[in-house]
N, C-alpha and C positions, 0 to 999 in steps of 0.2 A: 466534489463527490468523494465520501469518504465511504472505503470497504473494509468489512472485519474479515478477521482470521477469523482459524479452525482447521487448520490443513485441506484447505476445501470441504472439507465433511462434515464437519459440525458449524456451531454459531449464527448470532442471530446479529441484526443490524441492534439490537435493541442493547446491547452487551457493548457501544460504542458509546452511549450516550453521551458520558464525560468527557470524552475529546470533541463528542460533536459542538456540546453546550460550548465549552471552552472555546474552540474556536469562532460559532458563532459571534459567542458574544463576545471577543477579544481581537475580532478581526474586521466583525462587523459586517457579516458574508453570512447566504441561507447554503446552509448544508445539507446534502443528498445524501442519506446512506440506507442504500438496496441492500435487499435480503438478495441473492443469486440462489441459483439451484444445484446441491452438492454433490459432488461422489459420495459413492459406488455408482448410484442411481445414474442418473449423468456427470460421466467424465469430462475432461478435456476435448473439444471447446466450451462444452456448454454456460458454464459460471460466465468465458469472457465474449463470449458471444453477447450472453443478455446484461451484462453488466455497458458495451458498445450501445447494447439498444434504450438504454437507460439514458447515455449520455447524448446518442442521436436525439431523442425526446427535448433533452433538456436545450443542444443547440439551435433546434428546430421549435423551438418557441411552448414547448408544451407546459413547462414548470411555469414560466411567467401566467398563461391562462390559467393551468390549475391553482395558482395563488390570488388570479382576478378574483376566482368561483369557489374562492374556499369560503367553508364557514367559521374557519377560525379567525378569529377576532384581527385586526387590524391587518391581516394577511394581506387583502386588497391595496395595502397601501405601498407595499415591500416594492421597490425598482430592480429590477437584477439584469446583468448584458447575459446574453445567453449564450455569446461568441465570447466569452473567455471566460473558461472553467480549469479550475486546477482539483488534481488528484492526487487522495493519499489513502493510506491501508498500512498495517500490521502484517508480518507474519505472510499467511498467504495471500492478505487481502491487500499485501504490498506487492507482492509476485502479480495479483493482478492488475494492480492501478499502474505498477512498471508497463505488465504485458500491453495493455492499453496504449498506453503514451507513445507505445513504439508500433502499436497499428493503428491508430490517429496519424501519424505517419506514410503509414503507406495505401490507407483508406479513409482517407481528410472527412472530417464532418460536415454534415448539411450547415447551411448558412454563415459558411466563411469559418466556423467558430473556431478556434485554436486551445490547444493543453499550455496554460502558462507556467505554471509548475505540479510538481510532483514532490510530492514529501514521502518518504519510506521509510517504515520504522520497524527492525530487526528481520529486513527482508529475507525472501527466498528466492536468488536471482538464478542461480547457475544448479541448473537440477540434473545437468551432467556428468560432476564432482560424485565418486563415490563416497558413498555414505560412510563407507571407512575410512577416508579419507580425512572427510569432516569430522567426522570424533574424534580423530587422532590429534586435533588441534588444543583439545579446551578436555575438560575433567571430564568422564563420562555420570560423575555422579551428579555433577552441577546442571546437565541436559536431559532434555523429554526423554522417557522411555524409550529405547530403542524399537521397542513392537510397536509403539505409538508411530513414531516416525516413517516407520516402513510403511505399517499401514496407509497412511496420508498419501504418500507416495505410490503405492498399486491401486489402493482406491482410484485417485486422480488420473494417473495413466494407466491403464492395464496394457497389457500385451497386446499387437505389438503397440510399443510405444516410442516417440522419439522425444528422449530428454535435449537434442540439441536444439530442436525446433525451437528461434528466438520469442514467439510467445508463449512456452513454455519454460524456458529460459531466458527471460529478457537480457543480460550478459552476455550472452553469445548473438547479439541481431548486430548485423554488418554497421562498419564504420557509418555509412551513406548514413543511416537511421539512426546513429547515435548521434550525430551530428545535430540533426535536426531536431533534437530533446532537449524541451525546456529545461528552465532553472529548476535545478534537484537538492532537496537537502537528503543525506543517507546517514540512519541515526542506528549505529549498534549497541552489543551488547557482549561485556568482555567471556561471561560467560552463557557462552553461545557458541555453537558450531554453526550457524549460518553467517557469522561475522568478519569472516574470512572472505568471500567471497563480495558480500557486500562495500568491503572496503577494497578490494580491487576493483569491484563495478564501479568506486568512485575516482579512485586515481584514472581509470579507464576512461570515463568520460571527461574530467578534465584534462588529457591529454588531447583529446580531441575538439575540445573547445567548448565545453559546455560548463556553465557560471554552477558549481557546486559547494555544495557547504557539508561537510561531514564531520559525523563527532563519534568517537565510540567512550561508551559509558563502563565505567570501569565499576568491578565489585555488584554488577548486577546483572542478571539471567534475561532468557528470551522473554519478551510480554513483559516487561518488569513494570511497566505502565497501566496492567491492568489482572495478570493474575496473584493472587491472594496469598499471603505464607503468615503462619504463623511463629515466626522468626520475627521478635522485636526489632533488633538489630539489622535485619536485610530489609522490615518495613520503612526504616528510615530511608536506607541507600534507595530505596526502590521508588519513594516518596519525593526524595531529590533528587533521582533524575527524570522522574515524570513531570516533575515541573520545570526543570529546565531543557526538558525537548520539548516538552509544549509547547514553550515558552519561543525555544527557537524555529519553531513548525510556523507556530503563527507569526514572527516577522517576515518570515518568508512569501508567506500570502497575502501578508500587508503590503510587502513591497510588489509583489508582480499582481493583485485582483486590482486594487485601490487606486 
């Protein structure tokens, strides 16, 4: 089940399609990816809540009938285990497929089914870190608007609000639940102020014992996999490394769906 970014507020599932194809068809796996319901409107829980009841659906056997009774062409034929699903997301749609993994966790899904892995690409793990903090790392002219960001940020939680809460932070959920988190790959991006944190979220869980693979992507910005520049030069870099995390997203699902 793959979710999109947007800082929760905006984006559609429909704005994935290229990672979704890709994967399908390089992994050989049907791909789920939910529209969730955004801030302002509904905050925190509501995206991880119904994104939970999306995956309850699919462990509980409901994708497999929806694909008996589709009427798209050869659908009927498609086999899928519905007890092992892996998740990935962008941006905040990695913030939630993290959040996810780590209440599958502590709220185990209907019919045994288990999170085999988790792919996160330029996540948003630790929303505790001040945001001055985090620009202070990386160029502020190479990152989102600063009003962008904040925005994203009081939209999602308003007042009061708790940034340490672990499904809002998945980085900060106690050892006991890191422990128990599948195989992660965590893909950054050098210029990025959320890449800092994402790369201790990964030395962190392979300190605790969890089979990681992280790679941070140098000479290229948050999204570089799917927002637009009209920069010759940065569409190459940005080019090159969209296909080698693809690249490495989908061995990782080959090795833990297949």
């Amino acid at each position: 089940m793959h979710l999109h970014g947007g800082g929760w507020t905006i984006g559609r599932p429909e704005t994935e399609a290229p990672i979704c194809r890709y994967l399908a068809d390089n992994v050989g796996v049907v791909v789920v990816s939910p529209d969730y319901r955004k801030a302002p409107i509904y905050p925190y829980p509501h995206a991880l809540e119904q994104c939970y009841l999306v995956l309850s659906w699919i462990a509980s056997g409901g994708l497999s009938s929806a694909l008996q009774h589709s009427r798209i062409e050869h659908a009927k034929y498609l086999r899928i285990d519905p007890t092992r699903v892996a998740l990935s997301g962008g941006s905040a749609g990695s913030n939630l497929a993290s959040a996810l993994s780590n209440l599958c966790v502590t709220r185990p899904l209907p019919n045994g089914a288990t999170v085999v892995a988790q792919a996160l690409l330029y996540p948003a793990l630790n929303l505790a870190v001040p945001y001055e903090d985090k620009l202070a790392q990386v160029d502020p002219a190479r990152v989102l608007p600063q009003w962008m960001s904040r925005f994203f940020l009081r939209a999602y939680l308003p007042p009061p609000r708790s940034v340490s809460d672990p499904f809002v932070s998945p980085a900060l959920a106690p050892d006991a639940v890191l422990r128990a988190l599948p195989p992660t790959i965590i893909l950054t991006a050098a210029y990025d102020y959320l890449a800092q944190e994402a790369d201790e979220f990964a030395a962190e869980l392979r300190a605790v014992g969890v089979a990681v693979r992280h790679r941070r992507f140098e000479d290229v910005g948050h999204a570089f996999d799917g927002i637009p520049t009209s920069d010759r030069r940065q569409r190459l870099l940005n080019s090159k490394a969209r296909d080698e995390a693809w690249g490495m997203v989908a061995q990782v699902m080959r090795e833990t769906l297949l």
